[in-house]
Backbone as CSV, one residue per row, in Angstrom:
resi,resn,N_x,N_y,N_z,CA_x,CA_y,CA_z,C_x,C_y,C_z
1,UNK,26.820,-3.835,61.431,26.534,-4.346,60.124,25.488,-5.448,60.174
2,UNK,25.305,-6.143,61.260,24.711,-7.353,61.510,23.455,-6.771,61.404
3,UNK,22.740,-5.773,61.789,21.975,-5.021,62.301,21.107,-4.646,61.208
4,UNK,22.002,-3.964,60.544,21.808,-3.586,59.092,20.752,-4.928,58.154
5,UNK,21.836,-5.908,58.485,21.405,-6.638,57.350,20.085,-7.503,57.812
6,UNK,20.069,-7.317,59.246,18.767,-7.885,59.857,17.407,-6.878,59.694
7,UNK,17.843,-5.710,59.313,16.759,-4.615,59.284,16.483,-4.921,57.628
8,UNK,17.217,-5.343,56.912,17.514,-5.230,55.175,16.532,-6.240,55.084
9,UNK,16.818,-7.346,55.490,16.091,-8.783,55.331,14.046,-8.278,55.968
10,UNK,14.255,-7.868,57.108,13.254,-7.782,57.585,12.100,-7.292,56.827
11,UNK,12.758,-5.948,56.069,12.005,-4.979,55.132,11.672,-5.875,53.790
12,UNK,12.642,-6.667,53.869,12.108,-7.184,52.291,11.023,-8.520,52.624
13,UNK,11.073,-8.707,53.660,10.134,-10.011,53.889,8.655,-9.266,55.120
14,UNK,8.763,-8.241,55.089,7.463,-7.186,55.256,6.894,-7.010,53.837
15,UNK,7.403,-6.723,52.920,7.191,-6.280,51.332,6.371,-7.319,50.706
16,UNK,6.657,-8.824,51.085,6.366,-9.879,50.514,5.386,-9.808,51.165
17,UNK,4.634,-9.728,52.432,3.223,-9.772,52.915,2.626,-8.574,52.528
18,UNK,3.174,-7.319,52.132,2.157,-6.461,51.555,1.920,-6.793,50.195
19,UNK,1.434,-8.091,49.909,0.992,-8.203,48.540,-0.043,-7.428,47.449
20,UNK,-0.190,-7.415,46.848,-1.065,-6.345,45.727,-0.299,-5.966,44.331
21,UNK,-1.382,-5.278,43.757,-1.152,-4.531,42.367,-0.811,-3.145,42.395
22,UNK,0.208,-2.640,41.065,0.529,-1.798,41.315,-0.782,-0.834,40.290
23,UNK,-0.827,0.303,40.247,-1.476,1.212,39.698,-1.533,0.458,37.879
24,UNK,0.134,0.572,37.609,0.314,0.034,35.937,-0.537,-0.950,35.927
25,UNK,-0.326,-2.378,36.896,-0.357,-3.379,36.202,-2.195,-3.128,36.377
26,UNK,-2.878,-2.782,37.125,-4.383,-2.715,37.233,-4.804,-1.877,35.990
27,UNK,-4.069,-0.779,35.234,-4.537,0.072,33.814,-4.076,-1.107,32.919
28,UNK,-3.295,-2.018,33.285,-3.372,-2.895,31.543,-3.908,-4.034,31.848
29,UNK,-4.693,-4.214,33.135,-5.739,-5.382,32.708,-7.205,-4.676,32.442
30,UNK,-7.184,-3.770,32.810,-8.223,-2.949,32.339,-8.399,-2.284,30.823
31,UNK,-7.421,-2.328,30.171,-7.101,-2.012,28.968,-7.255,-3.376,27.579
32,UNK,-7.004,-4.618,28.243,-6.713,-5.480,27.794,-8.233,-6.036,28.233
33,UNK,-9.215,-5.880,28.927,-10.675,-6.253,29.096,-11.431,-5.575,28.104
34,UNK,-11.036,-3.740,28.141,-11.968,-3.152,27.279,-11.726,-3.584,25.456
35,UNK,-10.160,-4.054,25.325,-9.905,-4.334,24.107,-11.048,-5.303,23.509
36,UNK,-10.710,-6.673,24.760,-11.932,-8.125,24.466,-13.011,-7.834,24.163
37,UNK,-13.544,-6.695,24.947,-15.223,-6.535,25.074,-15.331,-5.717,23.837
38,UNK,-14.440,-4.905,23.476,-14.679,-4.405,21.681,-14.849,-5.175,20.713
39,UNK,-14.415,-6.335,20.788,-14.371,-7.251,19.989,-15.376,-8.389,20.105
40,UNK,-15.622,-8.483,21.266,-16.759,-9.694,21.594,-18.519,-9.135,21.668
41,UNK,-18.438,-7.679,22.093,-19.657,-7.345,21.992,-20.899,-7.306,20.387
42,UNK,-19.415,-6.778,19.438,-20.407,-6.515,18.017,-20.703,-7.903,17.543
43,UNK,-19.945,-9.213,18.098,-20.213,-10.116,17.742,-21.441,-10.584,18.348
44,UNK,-21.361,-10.653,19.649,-22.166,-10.756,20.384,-23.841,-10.341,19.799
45,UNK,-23.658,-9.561,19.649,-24.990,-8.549,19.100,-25.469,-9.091,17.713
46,UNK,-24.674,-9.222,16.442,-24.966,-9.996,15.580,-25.747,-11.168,16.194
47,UNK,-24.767,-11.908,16.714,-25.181,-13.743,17.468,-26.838,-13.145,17.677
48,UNK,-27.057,-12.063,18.160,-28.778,-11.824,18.993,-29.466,-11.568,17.568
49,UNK,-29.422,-10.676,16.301,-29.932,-10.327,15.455,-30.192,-11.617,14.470
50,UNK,-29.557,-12.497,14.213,-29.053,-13.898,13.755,-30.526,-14.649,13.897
51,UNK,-30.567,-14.357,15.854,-31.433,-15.648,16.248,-32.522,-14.926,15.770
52,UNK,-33.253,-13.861,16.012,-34.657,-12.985,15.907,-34.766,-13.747,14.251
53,UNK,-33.601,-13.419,13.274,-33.902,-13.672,11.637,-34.394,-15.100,11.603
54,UNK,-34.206,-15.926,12.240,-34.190,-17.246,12.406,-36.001,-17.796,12.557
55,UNK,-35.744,-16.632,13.394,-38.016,-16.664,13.654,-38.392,-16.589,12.459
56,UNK,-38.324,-15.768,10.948,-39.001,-15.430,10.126,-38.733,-16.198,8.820
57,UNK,-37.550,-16.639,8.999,-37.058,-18.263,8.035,-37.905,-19.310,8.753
58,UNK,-38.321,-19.419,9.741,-38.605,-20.946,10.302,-40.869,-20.726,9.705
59,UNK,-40.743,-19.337,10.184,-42.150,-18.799,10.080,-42.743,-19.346,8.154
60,UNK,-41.425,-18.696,7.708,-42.001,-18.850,6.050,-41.608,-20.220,5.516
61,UNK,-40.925,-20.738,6.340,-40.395,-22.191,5.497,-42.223,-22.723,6.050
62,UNK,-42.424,-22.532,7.240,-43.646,-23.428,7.521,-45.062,-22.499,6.099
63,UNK,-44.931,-21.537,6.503,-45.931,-21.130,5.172,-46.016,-22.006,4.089
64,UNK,-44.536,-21.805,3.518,-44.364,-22.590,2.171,-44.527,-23.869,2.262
65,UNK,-44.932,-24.541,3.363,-45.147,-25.859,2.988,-46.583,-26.119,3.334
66,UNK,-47.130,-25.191,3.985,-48.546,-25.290,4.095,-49.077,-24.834,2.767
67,UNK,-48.158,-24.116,1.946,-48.770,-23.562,0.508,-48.887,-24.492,-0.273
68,UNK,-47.634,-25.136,-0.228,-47.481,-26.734,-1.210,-48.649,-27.532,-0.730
69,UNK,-49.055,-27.903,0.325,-50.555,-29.081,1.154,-51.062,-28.422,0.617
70,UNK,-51.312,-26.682,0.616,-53.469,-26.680,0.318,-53.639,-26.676,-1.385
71,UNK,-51.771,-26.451,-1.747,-52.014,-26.799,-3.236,-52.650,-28.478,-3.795
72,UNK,-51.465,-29.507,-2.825,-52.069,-30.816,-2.965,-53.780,-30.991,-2.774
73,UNK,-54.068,-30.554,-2.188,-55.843,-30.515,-1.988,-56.217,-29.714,-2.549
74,UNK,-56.020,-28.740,-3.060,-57.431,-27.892,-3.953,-57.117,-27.471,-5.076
75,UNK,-55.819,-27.885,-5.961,-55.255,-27.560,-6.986,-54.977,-25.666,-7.496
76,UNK,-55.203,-25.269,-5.775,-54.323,-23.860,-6.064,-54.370,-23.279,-4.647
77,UNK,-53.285,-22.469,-4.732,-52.891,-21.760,-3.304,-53.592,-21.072,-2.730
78,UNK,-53.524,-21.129,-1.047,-54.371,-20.474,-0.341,-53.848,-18.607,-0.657
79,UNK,-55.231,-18.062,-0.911,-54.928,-16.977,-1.431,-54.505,-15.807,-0.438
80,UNK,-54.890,-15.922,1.404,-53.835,-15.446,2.157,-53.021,-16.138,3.432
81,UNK,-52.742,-16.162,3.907,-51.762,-16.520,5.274,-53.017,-16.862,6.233
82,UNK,-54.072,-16.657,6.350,-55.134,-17.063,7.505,-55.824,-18.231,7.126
83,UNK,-56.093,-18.410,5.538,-57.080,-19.681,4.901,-55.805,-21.055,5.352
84,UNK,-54.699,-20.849,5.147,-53.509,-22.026,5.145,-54.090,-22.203,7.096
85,UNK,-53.989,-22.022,8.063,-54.572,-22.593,8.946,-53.587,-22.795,10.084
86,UNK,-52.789,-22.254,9.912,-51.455,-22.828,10.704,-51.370,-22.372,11.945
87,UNK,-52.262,-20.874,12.729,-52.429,-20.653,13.576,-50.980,-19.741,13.996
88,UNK,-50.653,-19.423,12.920,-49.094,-18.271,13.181,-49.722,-17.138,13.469
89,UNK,-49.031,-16.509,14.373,-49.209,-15.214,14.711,-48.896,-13.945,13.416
90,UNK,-49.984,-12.957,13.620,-49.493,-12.406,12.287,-48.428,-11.033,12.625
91,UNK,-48.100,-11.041,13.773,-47.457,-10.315,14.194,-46.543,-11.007,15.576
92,UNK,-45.639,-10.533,15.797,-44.409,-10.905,16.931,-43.727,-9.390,17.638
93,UNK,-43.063,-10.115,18.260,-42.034,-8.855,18.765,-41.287,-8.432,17.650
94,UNK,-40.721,-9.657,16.818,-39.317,-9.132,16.159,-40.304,-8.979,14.337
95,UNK,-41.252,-9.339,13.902,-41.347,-9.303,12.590,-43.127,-9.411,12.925
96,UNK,-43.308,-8.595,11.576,-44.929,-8.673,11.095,-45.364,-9.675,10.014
97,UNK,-46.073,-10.618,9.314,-46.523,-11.562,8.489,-47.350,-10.921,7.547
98,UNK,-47.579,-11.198,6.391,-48.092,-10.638,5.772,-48.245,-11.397,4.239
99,UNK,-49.343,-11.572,3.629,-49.276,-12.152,2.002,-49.408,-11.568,1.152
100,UNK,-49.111,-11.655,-0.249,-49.460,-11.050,-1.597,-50.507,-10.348,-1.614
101,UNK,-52.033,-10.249,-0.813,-53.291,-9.280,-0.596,-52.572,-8.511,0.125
102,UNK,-51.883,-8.630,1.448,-51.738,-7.466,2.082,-50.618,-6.617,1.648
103,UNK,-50.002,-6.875,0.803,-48.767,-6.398,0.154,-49.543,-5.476,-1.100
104,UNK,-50.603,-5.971,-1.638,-51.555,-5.352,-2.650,-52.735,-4.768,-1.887
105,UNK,-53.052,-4.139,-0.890,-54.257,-3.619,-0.168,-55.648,-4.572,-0.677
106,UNK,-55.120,-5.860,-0.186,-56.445,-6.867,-0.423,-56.269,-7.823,-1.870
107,UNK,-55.590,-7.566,-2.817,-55.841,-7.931,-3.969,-54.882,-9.040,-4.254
108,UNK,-54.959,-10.084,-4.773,-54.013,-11.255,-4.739,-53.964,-11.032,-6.231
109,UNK,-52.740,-10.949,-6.681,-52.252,-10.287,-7.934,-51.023,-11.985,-8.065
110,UNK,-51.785,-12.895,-8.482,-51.256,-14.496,-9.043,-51.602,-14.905,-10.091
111,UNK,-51.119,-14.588,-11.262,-51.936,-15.095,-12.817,-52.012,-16.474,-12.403
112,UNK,-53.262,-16.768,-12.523,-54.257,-18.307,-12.254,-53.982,-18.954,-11.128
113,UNK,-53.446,-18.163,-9.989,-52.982,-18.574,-8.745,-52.554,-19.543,-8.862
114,UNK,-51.736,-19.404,-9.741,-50.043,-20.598,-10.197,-48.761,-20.321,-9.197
115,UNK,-48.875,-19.234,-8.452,-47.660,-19.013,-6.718,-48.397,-17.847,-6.143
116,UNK,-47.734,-18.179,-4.886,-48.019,-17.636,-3.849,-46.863,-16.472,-3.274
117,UNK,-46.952,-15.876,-2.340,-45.881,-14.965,-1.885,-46.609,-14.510,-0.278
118,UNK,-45.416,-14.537,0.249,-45.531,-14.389,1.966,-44.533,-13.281,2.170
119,UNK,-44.442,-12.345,3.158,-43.769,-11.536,3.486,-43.245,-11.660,4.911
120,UNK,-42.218,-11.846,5.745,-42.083,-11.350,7.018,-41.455,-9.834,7.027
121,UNK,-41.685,-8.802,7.230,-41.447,-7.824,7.527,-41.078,-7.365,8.790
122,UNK,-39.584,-6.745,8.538,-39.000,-6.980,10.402,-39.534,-5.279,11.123
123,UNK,-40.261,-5.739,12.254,-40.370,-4.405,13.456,-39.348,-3.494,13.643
124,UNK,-38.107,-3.517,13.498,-36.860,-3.143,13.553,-35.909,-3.221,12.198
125,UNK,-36.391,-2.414,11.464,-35.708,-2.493,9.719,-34.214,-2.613,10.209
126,UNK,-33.929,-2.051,10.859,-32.544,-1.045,10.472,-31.520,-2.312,10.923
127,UNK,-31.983,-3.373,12.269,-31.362,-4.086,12.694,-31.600,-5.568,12.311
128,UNK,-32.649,-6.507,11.651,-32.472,-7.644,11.172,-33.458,-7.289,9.724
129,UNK,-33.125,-8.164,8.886,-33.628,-8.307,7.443,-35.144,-8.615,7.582
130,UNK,-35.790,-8.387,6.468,-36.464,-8.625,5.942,-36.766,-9.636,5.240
131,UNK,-37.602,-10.821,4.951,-37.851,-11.852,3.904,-39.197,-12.196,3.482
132,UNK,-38.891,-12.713,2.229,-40.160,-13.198,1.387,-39.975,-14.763,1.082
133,UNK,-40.984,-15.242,1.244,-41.699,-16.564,1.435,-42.338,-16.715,-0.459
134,UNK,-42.099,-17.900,-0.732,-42.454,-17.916,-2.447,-42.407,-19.441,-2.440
135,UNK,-43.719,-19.693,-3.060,-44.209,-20.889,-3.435,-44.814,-21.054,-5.163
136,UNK,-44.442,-21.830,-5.650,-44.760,-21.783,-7.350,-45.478,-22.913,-7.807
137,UNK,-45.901,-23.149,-8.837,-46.083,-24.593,-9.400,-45.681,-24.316,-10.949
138,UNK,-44.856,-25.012,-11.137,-43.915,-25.440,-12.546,-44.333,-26.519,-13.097
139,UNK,-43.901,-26.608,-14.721,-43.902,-27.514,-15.377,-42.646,-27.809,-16.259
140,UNK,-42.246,-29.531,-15.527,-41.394,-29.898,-16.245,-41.300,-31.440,-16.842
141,UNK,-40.713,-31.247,-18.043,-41.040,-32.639,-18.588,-42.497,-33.560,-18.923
142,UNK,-43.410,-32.401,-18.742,-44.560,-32.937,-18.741,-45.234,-33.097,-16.741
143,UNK,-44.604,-32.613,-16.128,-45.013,-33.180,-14.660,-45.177,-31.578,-14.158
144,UNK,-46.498,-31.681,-13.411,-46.795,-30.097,-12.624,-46.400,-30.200,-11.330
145,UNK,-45.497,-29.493,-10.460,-45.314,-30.019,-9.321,-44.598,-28.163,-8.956
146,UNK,-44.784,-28.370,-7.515,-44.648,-26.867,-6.426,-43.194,-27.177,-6.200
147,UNK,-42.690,-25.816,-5.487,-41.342,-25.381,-5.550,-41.331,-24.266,-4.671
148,UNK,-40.621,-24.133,-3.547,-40.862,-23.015,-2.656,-39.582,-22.619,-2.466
149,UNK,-39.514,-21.392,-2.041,-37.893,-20.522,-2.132,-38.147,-19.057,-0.742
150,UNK,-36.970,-18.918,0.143,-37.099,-18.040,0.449,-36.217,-16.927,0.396
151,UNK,-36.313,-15.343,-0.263,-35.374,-14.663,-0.044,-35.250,-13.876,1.066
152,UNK,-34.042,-13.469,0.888,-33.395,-12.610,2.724,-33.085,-11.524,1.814
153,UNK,-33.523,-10.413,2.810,-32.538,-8.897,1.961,-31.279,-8.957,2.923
154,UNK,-30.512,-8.371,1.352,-28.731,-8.018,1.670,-28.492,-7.500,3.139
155,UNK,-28.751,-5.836,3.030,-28.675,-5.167,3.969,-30.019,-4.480,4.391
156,UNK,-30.125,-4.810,5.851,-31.452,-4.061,6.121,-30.998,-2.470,6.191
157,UNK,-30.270,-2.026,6.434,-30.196,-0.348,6.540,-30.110,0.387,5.067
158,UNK,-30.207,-0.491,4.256,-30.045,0.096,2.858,-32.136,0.139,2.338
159,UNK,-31.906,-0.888,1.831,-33.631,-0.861,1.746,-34.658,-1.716,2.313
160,UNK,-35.541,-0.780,3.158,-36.263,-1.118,3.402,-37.663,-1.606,2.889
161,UNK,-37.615,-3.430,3.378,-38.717,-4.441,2.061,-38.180,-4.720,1.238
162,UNK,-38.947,-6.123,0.639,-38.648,-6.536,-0.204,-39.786,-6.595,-1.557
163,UNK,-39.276,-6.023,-3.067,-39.786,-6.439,-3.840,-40.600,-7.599,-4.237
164,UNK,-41.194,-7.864,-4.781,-42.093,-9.533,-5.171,-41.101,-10.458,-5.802
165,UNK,-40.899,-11.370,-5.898,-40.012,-12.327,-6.638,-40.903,-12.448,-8.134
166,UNK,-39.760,-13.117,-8.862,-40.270,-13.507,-10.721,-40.297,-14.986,-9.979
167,UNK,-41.606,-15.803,-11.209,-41.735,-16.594,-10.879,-41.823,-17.132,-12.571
168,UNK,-41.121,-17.991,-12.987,-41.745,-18.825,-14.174,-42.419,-20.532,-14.152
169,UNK,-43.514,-20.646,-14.794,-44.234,-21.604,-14.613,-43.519,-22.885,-15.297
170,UNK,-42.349,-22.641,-16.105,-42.139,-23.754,-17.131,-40.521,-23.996,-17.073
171,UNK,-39.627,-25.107,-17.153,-38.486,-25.143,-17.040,-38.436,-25.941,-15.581
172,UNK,-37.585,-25.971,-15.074,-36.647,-26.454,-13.778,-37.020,-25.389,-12.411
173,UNK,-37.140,-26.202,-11.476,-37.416,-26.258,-10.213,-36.447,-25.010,-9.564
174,UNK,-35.315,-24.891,-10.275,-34.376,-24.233,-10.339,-34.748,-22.869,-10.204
175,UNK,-35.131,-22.728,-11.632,-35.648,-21.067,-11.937,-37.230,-20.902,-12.329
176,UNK,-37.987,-21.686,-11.169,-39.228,-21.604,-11.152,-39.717,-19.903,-10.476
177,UNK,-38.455,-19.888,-9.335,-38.867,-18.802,-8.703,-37.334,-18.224,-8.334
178,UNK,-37.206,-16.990,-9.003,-36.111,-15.928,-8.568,-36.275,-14.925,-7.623
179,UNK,-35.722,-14.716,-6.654,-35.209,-13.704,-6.158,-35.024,-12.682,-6.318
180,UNK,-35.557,-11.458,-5.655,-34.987,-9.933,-6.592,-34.148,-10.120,-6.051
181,UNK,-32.735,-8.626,-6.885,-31.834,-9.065,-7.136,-30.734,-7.845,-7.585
182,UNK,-30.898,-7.001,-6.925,-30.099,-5.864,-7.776,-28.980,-5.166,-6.626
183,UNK,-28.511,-6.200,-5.873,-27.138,-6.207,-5.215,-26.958,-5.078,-4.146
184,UNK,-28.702,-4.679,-3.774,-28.918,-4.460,-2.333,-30.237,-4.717,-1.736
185,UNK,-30.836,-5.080,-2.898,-32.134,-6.044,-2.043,-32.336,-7.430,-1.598
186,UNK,-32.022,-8.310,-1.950,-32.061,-9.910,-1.550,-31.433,-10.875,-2.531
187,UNK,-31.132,-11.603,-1.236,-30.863,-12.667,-2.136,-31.490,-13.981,-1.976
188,UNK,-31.211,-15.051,-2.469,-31.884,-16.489,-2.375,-31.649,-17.040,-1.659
189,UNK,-31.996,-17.576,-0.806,-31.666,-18.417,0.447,-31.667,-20.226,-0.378
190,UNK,-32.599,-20.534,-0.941,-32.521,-21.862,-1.435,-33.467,-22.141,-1.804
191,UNK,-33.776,-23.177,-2.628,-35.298,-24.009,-3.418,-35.582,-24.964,-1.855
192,UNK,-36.636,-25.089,-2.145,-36.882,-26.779,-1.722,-38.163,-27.228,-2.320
193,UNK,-38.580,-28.257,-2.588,-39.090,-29.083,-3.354,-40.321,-29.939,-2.421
C-alpha cells in the first residue's frame, strides 16, 4: 500500500511539472481575442477616416480665413483658391481642392462677389466625406462684415459632393450662410466670424 501511495503522489507531482494548456482553454482565448478585434478594428478604422477628414476641415478653415484677409484688403473675395496665396496643395493623397470656378468650369458664379465657396472633394468618396468651405459678407444693423461656415456631408456612400450652400447678404451672422440640407447631403459644422 505504501508503494501505491508513493507511486500516487509521484504521478501527481510529475503532472504539476508538465505544465501547459489544454486544447479548450487555448479555443477560448482565441475566441475571446477574435471577439475584441471585432470590436476594436471598425473602431479602429473610423479613428483612421476621422484623422484624413481632419486634413480638409483644417485645409478650408485656413481658406476661409484667407477669404475674410483678401476681403479686408480689396473689398471682395479672391475669385479662386490660387489668387488667396496660401501655397495649399490643390491636391493630396486623401482629398482634391477646388473653388466656385472649378466647380463652374472656370466661371465664378458670386452675385457682386459678396461670398466665396471652396470645395474639398475626397479621393476616396465611399470612405471619408466630402466638404465645402463658405465665406459671405452680411449686413447687419447697418455694419458689413464676413462670416465663414463649413459644411461636412452626412454620409459619403450615399451622395457623392456637395451642392453650393445659400448664402443671404442681410440679417445675422447666423443665417448669412446655410448649409445644404436635405438629410443626406450635409450638414453645418459651425459659423465663425
Amino acid at each position: 500500500m505504501k508503494n501505491f501511495t508513493f507511486k500516487l503522489l509521484q504521478q501527481l507531482n510529475k503532472k504539476k511539472a508538465d505544465k501547459g494548456f489544454t486544447l479548450i482553454e487555448l479555443l477560448v482565448v482565441i475566441i475571446i481575442i477574435g471577439i475584441l478585434s471585432a470590436i476594436a478594428l471598425p473602431a479602429f478604422l473610423n479613428q483612421a477616416a476621422k484623422a484624413r477628414q481632419s486634413e480638409a476641415k483644417q485645409a478650408l478653415a485656413s481658406l476661409n480665413k484667407a477669404q475674410q484677409a483678401a476681403y479686408l484688403e480689396d473689398q471682395t473675395f479672391a475669385t479662386n483658391i490660387a489668387a488667396l496665396g496660401l501655397g495649399l496643395a490643390n491636391e493630396t493623397e486623401n482629398y482634391s481642392y477646388g473653388d466656385a470656378a472649378a466647380q463652374n468650369n472656370g466661371s465664378f458664379s458670386s452675385p457682386a462677389n459678396s461670398n466665396a465657396t471652396m470645395f474639398a472633394t475626397a479621393a476616396d468618396a465611399q470612405a471619408v466625406k466630402d466638404y465645402l468651405g463658405a465665406a459671405a459678407v452680411f449686413t447687419e444693423n447697418g455694419n458689413t462684415t464676413t462670416t465663414t461656415s463649413i459644411c461636412e456631408e452626412v454620409d459619403p456612400t450615399l451622395v457623392p459632393g456637395l451642392p453650393a450652400a445659400s448664402f443671404s447678404t442681410t440679417g445675422s451672422a447666423e443665417g448669412a450662410i446655410t448649409c445644404p440640407n436635405d438629410g443626406t447631403t450635409s450638414i453645418e459644422l459651425g459659423d465663425s466670424n
